[in-house]
Structure formats: structure tokens, C-alpha cells
C-alpha positions in Angstrom: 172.1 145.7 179.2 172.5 142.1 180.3 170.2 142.5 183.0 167.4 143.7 180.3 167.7 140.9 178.0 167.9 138.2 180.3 164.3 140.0 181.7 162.9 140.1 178.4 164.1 136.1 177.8 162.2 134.9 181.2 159.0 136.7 179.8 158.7 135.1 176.6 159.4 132.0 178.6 156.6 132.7 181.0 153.8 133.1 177.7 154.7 130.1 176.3 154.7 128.1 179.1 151.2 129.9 179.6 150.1 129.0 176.4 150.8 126.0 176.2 149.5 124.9 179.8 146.1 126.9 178.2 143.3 124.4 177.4 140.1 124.6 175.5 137.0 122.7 176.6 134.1 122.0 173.6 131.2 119.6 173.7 129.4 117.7 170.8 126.6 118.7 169.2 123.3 117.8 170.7 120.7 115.4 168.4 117.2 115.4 168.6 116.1 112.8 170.2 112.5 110.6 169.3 110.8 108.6 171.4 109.9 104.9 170.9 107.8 102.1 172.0 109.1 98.8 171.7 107.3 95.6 172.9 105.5 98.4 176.0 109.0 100.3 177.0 109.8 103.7 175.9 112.9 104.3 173.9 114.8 107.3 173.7 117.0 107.4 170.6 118.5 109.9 168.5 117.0 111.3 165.4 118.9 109.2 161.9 119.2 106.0 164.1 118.3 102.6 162.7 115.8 101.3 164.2 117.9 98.0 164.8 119.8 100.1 166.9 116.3 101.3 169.2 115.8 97.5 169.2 119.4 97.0 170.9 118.5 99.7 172.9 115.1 98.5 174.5 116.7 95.0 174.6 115.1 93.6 172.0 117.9 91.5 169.9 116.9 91.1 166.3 119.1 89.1 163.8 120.6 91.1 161.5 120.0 88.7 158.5 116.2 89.1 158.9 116.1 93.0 159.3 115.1 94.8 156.5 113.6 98.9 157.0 111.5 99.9 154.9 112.4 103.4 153.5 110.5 105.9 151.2 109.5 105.1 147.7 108.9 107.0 144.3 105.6 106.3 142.8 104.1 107.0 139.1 100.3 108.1 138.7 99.0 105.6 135.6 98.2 107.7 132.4 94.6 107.2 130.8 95.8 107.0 127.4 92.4 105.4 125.5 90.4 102.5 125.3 93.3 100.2 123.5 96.5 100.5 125.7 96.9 99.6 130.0 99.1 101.3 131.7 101.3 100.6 134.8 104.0 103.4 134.8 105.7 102.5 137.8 106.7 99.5 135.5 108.7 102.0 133.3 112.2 102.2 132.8 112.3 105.2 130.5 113.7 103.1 127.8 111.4 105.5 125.2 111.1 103.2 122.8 107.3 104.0 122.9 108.3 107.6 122.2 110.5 106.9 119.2 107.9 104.9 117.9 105.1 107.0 117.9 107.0 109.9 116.4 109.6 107.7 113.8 107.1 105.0 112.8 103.3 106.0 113.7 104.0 109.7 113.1 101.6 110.4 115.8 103.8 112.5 118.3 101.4 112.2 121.4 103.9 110.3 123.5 106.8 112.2 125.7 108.5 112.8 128.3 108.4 115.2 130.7 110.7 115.9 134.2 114.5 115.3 134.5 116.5 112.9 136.5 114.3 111.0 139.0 111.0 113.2 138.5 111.3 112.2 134.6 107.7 110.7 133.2 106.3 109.1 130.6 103.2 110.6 129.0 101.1 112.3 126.5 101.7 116.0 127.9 98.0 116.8 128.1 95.9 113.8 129.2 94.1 112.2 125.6 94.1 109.4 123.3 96.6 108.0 121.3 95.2 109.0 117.7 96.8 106.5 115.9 96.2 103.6 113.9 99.3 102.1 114.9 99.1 102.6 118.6 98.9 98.8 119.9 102.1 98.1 118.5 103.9 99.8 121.7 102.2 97.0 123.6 104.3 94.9 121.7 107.7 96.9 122.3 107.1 97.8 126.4 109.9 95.9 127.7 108.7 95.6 131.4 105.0 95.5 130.8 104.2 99.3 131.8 102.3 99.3 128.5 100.0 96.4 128.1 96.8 95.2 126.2 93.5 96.8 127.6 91.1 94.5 126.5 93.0 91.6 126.7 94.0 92.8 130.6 93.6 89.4 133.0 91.3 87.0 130.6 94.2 84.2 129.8 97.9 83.3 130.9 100.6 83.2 127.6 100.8 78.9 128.9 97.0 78.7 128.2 97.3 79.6 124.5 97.6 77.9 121.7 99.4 79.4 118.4 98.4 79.8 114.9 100.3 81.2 112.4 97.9 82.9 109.7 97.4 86.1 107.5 95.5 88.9 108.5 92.2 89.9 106.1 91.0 92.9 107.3 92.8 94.7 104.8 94.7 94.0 101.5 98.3 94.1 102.6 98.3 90.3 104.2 100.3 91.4 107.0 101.6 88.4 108.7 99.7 87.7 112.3 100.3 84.8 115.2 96.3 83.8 116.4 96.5 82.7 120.1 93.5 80.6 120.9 91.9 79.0 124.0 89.5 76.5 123.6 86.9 77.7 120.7 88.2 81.5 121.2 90.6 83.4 119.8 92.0 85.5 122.5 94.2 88.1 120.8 96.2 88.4 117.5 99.9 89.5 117.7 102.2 90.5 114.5 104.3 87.8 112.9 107.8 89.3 111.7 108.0 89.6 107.6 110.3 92.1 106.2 108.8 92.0 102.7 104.9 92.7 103.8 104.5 94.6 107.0 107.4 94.1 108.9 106.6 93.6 112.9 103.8 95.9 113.0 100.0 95.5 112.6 97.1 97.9 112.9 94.7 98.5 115.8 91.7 97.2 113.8 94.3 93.7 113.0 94.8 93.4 116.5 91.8 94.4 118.3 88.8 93.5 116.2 89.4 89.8 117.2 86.7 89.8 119.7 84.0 90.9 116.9 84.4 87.4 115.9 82.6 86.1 118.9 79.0 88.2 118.7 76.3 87.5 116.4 78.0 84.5 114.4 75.6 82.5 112.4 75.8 79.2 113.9 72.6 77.4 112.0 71.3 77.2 108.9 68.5 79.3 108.9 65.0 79.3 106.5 62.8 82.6 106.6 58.9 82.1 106.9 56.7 85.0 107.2 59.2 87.8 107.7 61.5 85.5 110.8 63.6 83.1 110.9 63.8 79.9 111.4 66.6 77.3 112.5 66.8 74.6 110.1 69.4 71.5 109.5 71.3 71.8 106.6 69.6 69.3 104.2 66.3 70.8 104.8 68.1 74.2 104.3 69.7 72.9 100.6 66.7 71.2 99.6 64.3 74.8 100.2 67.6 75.9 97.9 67.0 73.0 95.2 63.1 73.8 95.6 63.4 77.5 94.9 66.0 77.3 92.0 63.5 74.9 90.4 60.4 77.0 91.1 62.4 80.5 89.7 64.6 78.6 87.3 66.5 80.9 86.7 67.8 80.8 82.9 71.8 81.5 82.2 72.5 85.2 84.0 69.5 85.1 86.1 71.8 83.1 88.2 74.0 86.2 90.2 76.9 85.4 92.3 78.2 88.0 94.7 81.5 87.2 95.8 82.4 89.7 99.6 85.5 91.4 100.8 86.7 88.6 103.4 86.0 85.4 101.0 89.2 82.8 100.3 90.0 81.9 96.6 89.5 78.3 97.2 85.6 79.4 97.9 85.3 81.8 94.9 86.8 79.0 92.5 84.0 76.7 93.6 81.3 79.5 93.6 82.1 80.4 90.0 82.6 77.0 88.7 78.9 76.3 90.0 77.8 79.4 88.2 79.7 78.5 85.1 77.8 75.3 85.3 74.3 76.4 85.6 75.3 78.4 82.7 75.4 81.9 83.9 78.6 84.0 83.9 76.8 86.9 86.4 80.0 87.4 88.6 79.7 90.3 90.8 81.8 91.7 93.5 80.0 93.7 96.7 81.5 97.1 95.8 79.5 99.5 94.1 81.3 98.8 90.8 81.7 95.0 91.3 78.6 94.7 88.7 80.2 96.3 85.6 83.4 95.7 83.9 86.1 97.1 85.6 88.3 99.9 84.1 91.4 98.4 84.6 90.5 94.9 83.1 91.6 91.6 84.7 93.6 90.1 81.5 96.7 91.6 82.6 97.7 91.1 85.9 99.8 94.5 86.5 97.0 96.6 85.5 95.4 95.8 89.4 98.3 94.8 91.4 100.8 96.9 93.6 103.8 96.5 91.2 106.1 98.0 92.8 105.9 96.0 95.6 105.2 97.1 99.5 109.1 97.2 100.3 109.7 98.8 97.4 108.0 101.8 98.7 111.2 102.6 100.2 113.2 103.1 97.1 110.7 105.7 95.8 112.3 109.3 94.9 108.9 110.9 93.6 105.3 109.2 93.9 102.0 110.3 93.1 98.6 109.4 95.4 95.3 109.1 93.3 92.3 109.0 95.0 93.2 106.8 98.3 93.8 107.6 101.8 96.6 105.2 102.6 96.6 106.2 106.3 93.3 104.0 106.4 93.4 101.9 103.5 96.5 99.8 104.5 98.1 101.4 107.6 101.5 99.5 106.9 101.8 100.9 103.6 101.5 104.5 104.8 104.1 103.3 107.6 106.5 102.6 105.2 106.0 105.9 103.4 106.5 107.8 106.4 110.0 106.4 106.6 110.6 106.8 103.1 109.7 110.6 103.4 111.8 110.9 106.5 114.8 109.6 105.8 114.7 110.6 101.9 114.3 113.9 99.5 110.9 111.9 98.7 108.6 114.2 97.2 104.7 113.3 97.5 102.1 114.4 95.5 98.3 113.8 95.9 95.0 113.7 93.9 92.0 113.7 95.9 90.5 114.6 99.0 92.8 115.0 101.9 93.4 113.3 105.2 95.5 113.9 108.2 98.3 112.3 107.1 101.8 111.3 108.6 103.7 112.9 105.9 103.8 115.9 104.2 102.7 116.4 100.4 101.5 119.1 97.7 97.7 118.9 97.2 97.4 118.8 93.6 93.8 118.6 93.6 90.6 116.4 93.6 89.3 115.6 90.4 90.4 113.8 87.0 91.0 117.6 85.8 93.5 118.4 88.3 95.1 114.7 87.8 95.9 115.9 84.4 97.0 119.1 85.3 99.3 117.7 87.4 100.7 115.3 85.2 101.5 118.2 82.8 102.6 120.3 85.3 106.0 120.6 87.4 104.6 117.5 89.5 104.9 115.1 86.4 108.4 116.4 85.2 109.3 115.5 88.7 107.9 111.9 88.0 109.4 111.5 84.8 112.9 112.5 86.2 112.9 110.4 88.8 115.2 107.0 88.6 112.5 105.4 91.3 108.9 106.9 90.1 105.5 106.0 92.0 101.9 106.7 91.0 99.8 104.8 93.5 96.4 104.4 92.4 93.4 103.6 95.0 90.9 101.0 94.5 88.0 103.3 95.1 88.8 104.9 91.8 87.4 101.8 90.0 84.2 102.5 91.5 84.1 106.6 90.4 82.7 107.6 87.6 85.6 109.1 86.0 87.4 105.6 86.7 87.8 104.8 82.8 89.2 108.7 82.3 91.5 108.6 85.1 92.8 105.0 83.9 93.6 106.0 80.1 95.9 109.2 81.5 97.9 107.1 83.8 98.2 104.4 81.9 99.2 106.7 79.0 101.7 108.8 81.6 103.5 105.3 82.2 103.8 105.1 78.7 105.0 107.8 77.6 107.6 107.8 80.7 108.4 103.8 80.2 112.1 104.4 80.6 111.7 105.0 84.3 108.6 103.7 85.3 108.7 100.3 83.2 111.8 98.8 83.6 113.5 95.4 84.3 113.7 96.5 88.0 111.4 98.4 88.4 107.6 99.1 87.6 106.3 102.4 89.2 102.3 101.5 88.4 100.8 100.8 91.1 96.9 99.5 92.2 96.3 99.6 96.4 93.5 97.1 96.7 91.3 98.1 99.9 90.0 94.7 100.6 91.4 90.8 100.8 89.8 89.1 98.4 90.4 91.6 95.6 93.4 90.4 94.3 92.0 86.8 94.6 89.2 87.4 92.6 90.4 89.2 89.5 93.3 86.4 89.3 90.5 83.9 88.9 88.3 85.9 86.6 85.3 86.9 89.7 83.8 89.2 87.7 81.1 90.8 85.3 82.2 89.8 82.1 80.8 92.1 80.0 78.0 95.6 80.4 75.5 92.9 79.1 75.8 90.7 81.2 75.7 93.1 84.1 72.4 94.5 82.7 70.6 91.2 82.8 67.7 91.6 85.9 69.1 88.1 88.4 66.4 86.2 90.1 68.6 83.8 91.7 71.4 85.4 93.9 73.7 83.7 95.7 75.9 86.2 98.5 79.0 84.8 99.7 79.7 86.9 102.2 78.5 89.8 100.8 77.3 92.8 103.1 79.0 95.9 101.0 76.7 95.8 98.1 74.6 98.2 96.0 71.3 97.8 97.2 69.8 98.3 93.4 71.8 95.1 92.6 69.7 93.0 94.4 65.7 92.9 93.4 62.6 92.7 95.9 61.3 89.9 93.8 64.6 87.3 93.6 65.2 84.5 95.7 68.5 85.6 98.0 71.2 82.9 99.7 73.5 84.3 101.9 76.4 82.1 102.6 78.7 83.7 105.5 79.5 83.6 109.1 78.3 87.2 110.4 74.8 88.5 110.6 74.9 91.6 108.4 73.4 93.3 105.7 73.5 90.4 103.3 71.8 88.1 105.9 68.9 90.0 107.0 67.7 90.2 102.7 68.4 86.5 102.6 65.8 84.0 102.2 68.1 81.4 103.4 71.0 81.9 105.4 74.1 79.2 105.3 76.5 79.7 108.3 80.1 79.7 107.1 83.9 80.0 108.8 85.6 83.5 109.4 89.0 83.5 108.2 90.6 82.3 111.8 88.8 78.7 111.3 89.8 77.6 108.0 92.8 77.2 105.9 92.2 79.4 102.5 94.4 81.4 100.3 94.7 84.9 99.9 96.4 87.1 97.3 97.4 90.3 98.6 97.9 93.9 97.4 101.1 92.9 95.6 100.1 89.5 93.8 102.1 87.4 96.8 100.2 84.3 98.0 99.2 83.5 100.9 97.5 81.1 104.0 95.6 81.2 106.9 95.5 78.7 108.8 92.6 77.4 111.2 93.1 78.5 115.0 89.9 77.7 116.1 87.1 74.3 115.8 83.7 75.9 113.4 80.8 76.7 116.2 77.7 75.3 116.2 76.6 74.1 112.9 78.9 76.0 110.6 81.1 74.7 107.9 83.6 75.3 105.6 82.2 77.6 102.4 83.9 75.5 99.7 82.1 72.1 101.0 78.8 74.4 101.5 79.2 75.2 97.8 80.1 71.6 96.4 77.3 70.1 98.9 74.5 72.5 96.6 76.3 71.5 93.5 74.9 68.0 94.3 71.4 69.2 95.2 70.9 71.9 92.2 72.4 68.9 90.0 75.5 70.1 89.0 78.1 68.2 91.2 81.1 70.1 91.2 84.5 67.7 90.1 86.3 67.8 93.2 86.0 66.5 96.5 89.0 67.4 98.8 91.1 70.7 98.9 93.7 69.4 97.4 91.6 68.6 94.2 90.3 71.8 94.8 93.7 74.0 94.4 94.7 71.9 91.4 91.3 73.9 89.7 92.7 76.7 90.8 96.3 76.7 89.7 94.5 75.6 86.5 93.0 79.1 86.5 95.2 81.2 87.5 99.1 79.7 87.5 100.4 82.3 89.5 98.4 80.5 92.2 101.1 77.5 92.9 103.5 79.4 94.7 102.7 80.7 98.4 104.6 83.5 100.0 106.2 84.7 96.6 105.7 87.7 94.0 105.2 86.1 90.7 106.9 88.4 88.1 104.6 90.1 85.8 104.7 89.6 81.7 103.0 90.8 78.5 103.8 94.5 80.3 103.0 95.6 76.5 99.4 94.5 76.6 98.6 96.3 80.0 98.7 99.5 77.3 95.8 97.7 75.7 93.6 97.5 78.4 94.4 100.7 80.4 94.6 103.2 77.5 93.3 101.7 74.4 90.2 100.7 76.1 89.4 103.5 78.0 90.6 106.4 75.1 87.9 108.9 74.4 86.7 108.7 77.7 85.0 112.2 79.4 85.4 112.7 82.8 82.7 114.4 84.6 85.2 115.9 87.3 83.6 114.8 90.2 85.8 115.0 92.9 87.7 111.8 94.8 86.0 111.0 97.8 87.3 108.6 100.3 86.0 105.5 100.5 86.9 104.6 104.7 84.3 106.8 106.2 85.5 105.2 110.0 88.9 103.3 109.7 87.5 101.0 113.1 84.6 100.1 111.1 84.8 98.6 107.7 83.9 95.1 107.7 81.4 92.6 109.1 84.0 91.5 112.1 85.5 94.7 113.3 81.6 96.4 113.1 81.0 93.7 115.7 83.5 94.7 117.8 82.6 97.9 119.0 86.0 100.0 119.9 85.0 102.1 123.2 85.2 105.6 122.9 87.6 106.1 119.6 87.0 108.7 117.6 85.5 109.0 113.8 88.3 108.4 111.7 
């Protein structure tokens, strides 16, 4: 038994001493290698080696502060995205600010992005346009430059430029705009922060349009002979002015002023002071109304003003929309809405004809039958319930024929709702002028008088920057001046043609939308042989013999304060009085009137192309909007 144990203990002995003698033998794995030249020797080196380290090999010492290996690299194909907007995409650092802007703001959801992680991109999803009015603003909030200025692309450095603050003109908002000039030229226009007007944002036509300012300008007085032109200086071009005033002589209204869209107040004040003088009150304005009394009247200064003022827009809980497209009648308006409406139970209501708009609304209808409808319907108990009402009412409605019907019922819906919509707060009528001399104008009293005076046949017209008006207001047989700095419509009819200063070359006051005043201010020198319209105007004065009583601007505004009070104060929102009279002349005047129900057409047949500078400027491949 002894024998068998001790056996058994010796062979477990024997397999651990076995084992544990046992080895086992492995070898690495084997790496590709690649083969080199350095500096003319061959250089075998592993596959994932630095190439330092095939340097060290071949005996090439390199100092390791100056290596640097150039790896792979992630690049971003450029999206075409229109004629307005450059862009660089490899410059993008997804912040998407471009994307929230376009969708919270613009309300043009074209912009997106598309891939996760490193493949994410910035785009429009299918390759087209931005359709937006708005667009150029993301230019503006790119923070690394991936989305930059097209047309301004590589024509000046930001040290180059000298800036201007001023007002823009092309509409009747007065948003706020920086001018950045070189030399005579006005390279691009940027937006100028203001809270109360249009915030930080400006339209494509604001910001692009600039460069219509440098093609056909008038830079000479011109005289026509025989169906051409022909340069002149400017006293030979006032006295063929003196000469065919005397040979018409005109008598009282056969004098006709025609005041246009872009025109300053300081310019209108002198133009109507020289009509008043030669004893004519023929005031006009180059829409196809501007030669009758308006329906709204001019006494009372709410009856054509935005009351409510533009910020106030976003303290709306029901408005109504008569016969405007706000989307191209003052972009920054309809901005402002589109934030109301999305942040807000806002409920929108419009009369006319529709437009692709950035909000939703209920289509009430299109004629001064369906306004009234609506005003009696569930639409107008909405309105009268509301503790913030709106009805905002577009300045192409003064130039319909059912303007004096459509007046008397929402002048008589106010009314009859005055606990909501006329208030000490609050004032929920509303007037969108289109253009920027509007305002201007019926503060000073620039316009037909009476039907009248309107009738009376003109044989002396005088067009201060007129190019928008009725061709049946201007006969074959009168003697035509055009005063203005663009070669349009009203220059080629003239008989004489006075080059004047576009609104980034002089210092003149504007009244926008709202009643606030404001200044531009000049960016630019005058080219050629232009000159300021005011001193154009008081220079005729002393050739027609009727010197006008001011010779400096300062003289100048005193007139016009004298005129219009309101006037004094820049950059502020007079408050509106006699809010009881405004009855008078919207309902009183107009009651009995029959519409015709012809439907509410809009008046912005191309939003790109609506005035003398931005028809210059021809926007490459944008559609008809």
C-alpha cells in the first residue's frame, strides 16, 4: 500500500516538473512593409510609420520642430444658391444661424441641413434660389464668412471705406442703413441697428440696388432741340426755363407740379412755395391718384399714417389686411408680423388679392363687398373683441376706385369699435405708405387741393423726380421740366432736363410710414454737373421772378417746421390729436359713396423693380416677384 502511494507521488512529481520545464515559442505579427525613396536610396519601412521615422531610417536627420505631415482633409462642395449670396462652405462651422433665420425671421425655409456628425452640410436640399426678400441678411449673420456678398465679392477692403449713416428710401419704412463709400462710389449699404423701425435687418432691394445708382445718372443739364438732346450749362438751361414760362405763361393752375416717390421734404417745401408764388396750387403726386383729392384727406394726420406704430405690430391679437401685399410693400413690416403670428394666437385676416405670404391668414375676399362682409361677419367680432385690434390699410387703395367706399366703412368700423381701437395706448387704424416721400408730402400739404383744380388742363409742368405718373396727366402740347437724377420716364418727355442728387448725396428729411422723422446724410460728392434740388428750385425762383425767401437749409427747415410742426423733431413719433376730426374726413366725407366692386389688385408687379434706382440695377436671374 505504501509502495503504491509513494509510486503514484513520484508521477505527479514527474508531470509537473514536465510541465513546467514545457515552453511555448510565438513570434510577432508581420507588417506590410512600403517602399521609399529618400534623397536616391530605397527605404523599406513598415506600413503606419511616420515618415520622420523613414527619414531616420535612410539617414536623413530632420528636426523635429520643423516636421509637420500633411494628413487627409474633409472638403465642402460650394452651394449655388442665387445671384445675391457667395458661398465658401468649407468656411462653415454649422452654427445654423442662417437656418434659423430663414425659417424664424424670413419664413422662407429653403436653408438646411443635411448629414450627421462630420458629413453634416449646409444647404438648400435641392440646389435653387433663396426666394426671399430677406435673404442678404444672412450675409450679415455668417460668422466666419462662408456666406458673403456676391456682388460686392473682391471690389474694396472694409479699411478703404468710408461710413455714412443715412435712411433708406426705397420704401416707406425708413429702415436705418450704414452707406460705405470709396471715392465718388457707394460700394454697398449695410443695416443700421433700430429697434423701433426695422430692427437689424434690411431688404435685398435696400442692400443690393446700390449699384443702380452708378448707370445712366444725369450729370448735365440738358436742352432738347429737334427730338435730341443737348448738353447745356445751367444758366443757359434756366434761362430756356424763364423764356418758355414767359412764351406759355402759364396763368394760376396752368402751372403743375409733380412731386416723385424718392423726393426729400426740404425739396417739396421749395417746389410748392414756388408754385404758391406763381399763383397756382396744381400739386400732384406721380401715382395714378396723386391728381385728385385723396380719400383719406391730409388735415388730419392719423387718417394716412401707420398709427399703430411698426413695433407695435407685435402687440396685435387680431388684424385685418386691405388691399396691400406687405411681403413687398415694406418687407420689415411683414417680418415683424411673421413673428407676431408665430409666437402669438394672432389671427390675420385679408382683403384683396393674395400673395405668397410668410404667414397664414383667412381670405376674406377682394373687393369693397367682401370688406364689408367681413366686417359684419365673424372676422369683425373678432376685431372688435380684441384688447390689441389692427386694420392695416394699403396705399394702393387710395388710387382704386372704390377708395372713398372703402375709407367711409373703416373709418366707420373704428368708430363704432373706438373702445379698443381708439384709445390712449393704443390706435389700431392704420395707413402703409408704399413710397418715401408719401408721408412727407401730405404733412406739407403736396397735393391737389380740390377736383377743380385737378381738372384745370397744365401747360407748364414741372417733374421733380417724377417717373410713376399717369401719362393722361401730362399733355403733348405743355412745356415739361424734369428735375431728377436718373434718366427715366419723366426725362425722356422733358423739354429740359435738370440733373439732381439721389438720396446717398444729400442731407434731406424723410417722414416715414409711421410719422417718425428722419435724415440722410450725404456719402458721396454730386457727379458731374449735378446739384442739390432745393438750390435748383430757389436758383429758378430768381429767374422766373419769384425769389424764393430763403437762402440756406437752415432757413429752409424753419419754412418747413412752419408748415408742418411735427417736422422739428427727428427720430421721434409725434403723438396724434383732434382723433375726433379724423371721423370727419374718413366717413363724413366719403358717406354715400358706391363702390363699384372692382377687385384689389396689387400695386408691386416685380418687388426688385419699383423705382428709378433699383430698375437700374438689374438683379441677375431673380425671379418675377
Amino acid at each position: 500500500m505504501l509502495r503504491q502511494t509513494l509510486a503514484r507521488s513520484a508521477l505527479r512529481t514527474t508531470r509537473q516538473t514536465c510541465n513546467a520545464s514545457r515552453t511555448f515559442a510565438t513570434s510577432s505579427r508581420r507588417q506590410a512593409e512600403v517602399q521609399l525613396t529618400i534623397d536616391g536610396k530605397q527605404v523599406s519601412i513598415e506600413a503606419g510609420s511616420a515618415l520622420i521615422q523613414a527619414c531616420e531610417k535612410a539617414g536623413v536627420v530632420i528636426p523635429r520642430g520643423r516636421f509637420h505631415e500633411v494628413g487627409g482633409k474633409r472638403a465642402v462642395e460650394d452651394k449655388n444658391v442665387g445671384p445675391l449670396i457667395k458661398t465658401s462652405m468649407n468656411r462653415c462651422i454649422h452654427c445654423t444661424r442662417c437656418i434659423r433665420f430663414s425659417n424664424d425671421v424670413a419664413g422662407a425655409p429653403e436653408f438646411g441641413s443635411t448629414g450627421r456628425g462630420n458629413d453634416m452640410q449646409i444647404g438648400t436640399y435641392i440646389e435653387k434660389t433663396l426666394d426671399s426678400e430677406m435673404s442678404g441678411n444672412v450675409i450679415d449673420l455668417c460668422p466666419v464668412g462662408a456666406l458673403t456678398s456676391k456682388p460686392y465679392a473682391f471690389r474694396a477692403r472694409p479699411w478703404e471705406l468710408k461710413h455714412t449713416e443715412s435712411v433708406d428710401v426705397l420704401d416707406g419704412l425708413g429702415s436705418n442703413i450704414r452707406v460705405d463709400s470709396r471715392g465718388l462710389e457707394v460700394m454697398r449699404i449695410l443695416p443700421r441697428l433700430n429697434d423701433d423701425v426695422n430692427e437689424e435687418w434690411i431688404n435685398d432691394k435696400t442692400r443690393f440696388a446700390c449699384d443702380g445708382l452708378k448707370t445712366q445718372r444725369l450729370t448735365t443739364p440738358l436742352i432738347r432741340k429737334k427730338d435730341q438732346f443737348l448738353p447745356a450749362t445751367w444758366e443757359q438751361a434756366l434761362s430756356e426755363i424763364a423764356a418758355a414760362y414767359k412764351d406759355f405763361a402759364p396763368k394760376g393752375n396752368e402751372f403743375k407740379a409733380i412731386a416723385g416717390e424718392l423726393v426729400e421734404t426740404e425739396s417739396m417745401v421749395a417746389l410748392k412755395d414756388l408754385a404758391n408764388k406763381l399763383g397756382s396750387e396744381n400739386l400732384a403726386l406721380d401715382q395714378p391718384s396723386g391728381s385728385k383729392p385723396l380719400a383719406h384727406g391730409i388735415d388730419v394726420r392719423s387718417n394716412f399714417l401707420f398709427n399703430s406704430k411698426i413695433w407695435g405690430v407685435e402687440e396685435a391679437d387680431a388684424m385685418l389686411i386691405v388691399g396691400t401685399n406687405t411681403r413687398h410693400e415694406a418687407a420689415g413690416l411683414n417680418a415683424r408680423i411673421r413673428k407676431q403670428w408665430l409666437r402669438s394666437d394672432l389671427e390675420i385676416g385679408v382683403v384683396g388679392e393674395t400673395w405668397d405670404s410668410t404667414f397664414e391668414f383667412e381670405h376674406l375676399g377682394l373687393d369693397a363687398a367682401a370688406l364689408k362682409k367681413a366686417l359684419a361677419g365673424p372676422f369683425g367680432k373678432k376685431l372688435a373683441a380684441a384688447q390689441r385690434p389692427m386694420i392695416i390699410v394699403g396705399s394702393g387703395v387710395t388710387d382704386h376706385p372704390d377708395a372713398k367706399a372703402i375709407y367711409e366703412m373703416v373709418g366707420a368700423f373704428v368708430e363704432k369699435n373706438a373702445a379698443n381701437f381708439s384709445t390712449e395706448e393704443w390706435n389700431g387704424y392704420n395707413v402703409l405708405q408704399r413710397a418715401a416721400s408719401r408721408a412727407g408730402a401730405y404733412e406739407i400739404g403736396f397735393t391737389t387741393p380740390s377736383t377743380a383744380v385737378a381738372e384745370t388742363k397744365p401747360k407748364f409742368i414741372w417733374l421733380l423726380g417724377a417717373d410713376e405718373f399717369d401719362a393722361a396727366d401730362i399733355p403733348k402740347d405743355a412745356f415739361v421740366v424734369y428735375q431728377g437724377h436718373h434718366g427715366d420716364r419723366g426725362a425722356q418727355i422733358a423739354d429740359v432736363v435738370l440733373p439732381g442728387a439721389a438720396y446717398t448725396e444729400k442731407a434731406g428729411t424723410y417722414v416715414n410710414t409711421e410719422g417718425r422723422v428722419q435724415m440722410t446724410r450725404a456719402a458721396v460728392s454730386l457727379p458731374g454737373a449735378s446739384r442739390t434740388d432745393w438750390k435748383i428750385i430757389r436758383a429758378v425762383s430768381e429767374f422766373l421772378g419769384a425769389p424764393l425767401p430763403y437762402d440756406d437749409v437752415a432757413q429752409l427747415r424753419d419754412r418747413m417746421v412752419e408748415i408742418s410742426p411735427a417736422l422739428a423733431s427727428y427720430d421721434v413719433v409725434e403723438p396724434v390729436a383732434l382723433k375726433q376730426l379724423s371721423k370727419v374726413q374718413l366717413v363724413d366725407q366719403n358717406k354715400g359713396s358706391k363702390p363699384s366692386n372692382t377687385p384689389l389688385k396689387k400695386i408691386v408687379e416685380n418687388f426688385y423693380f419699383t423705382d428709378v434706382i433699383s430698375r437700374r440695377y438689374r438683379f441677375p436671374l431673380l425671379p418675377l416677384r
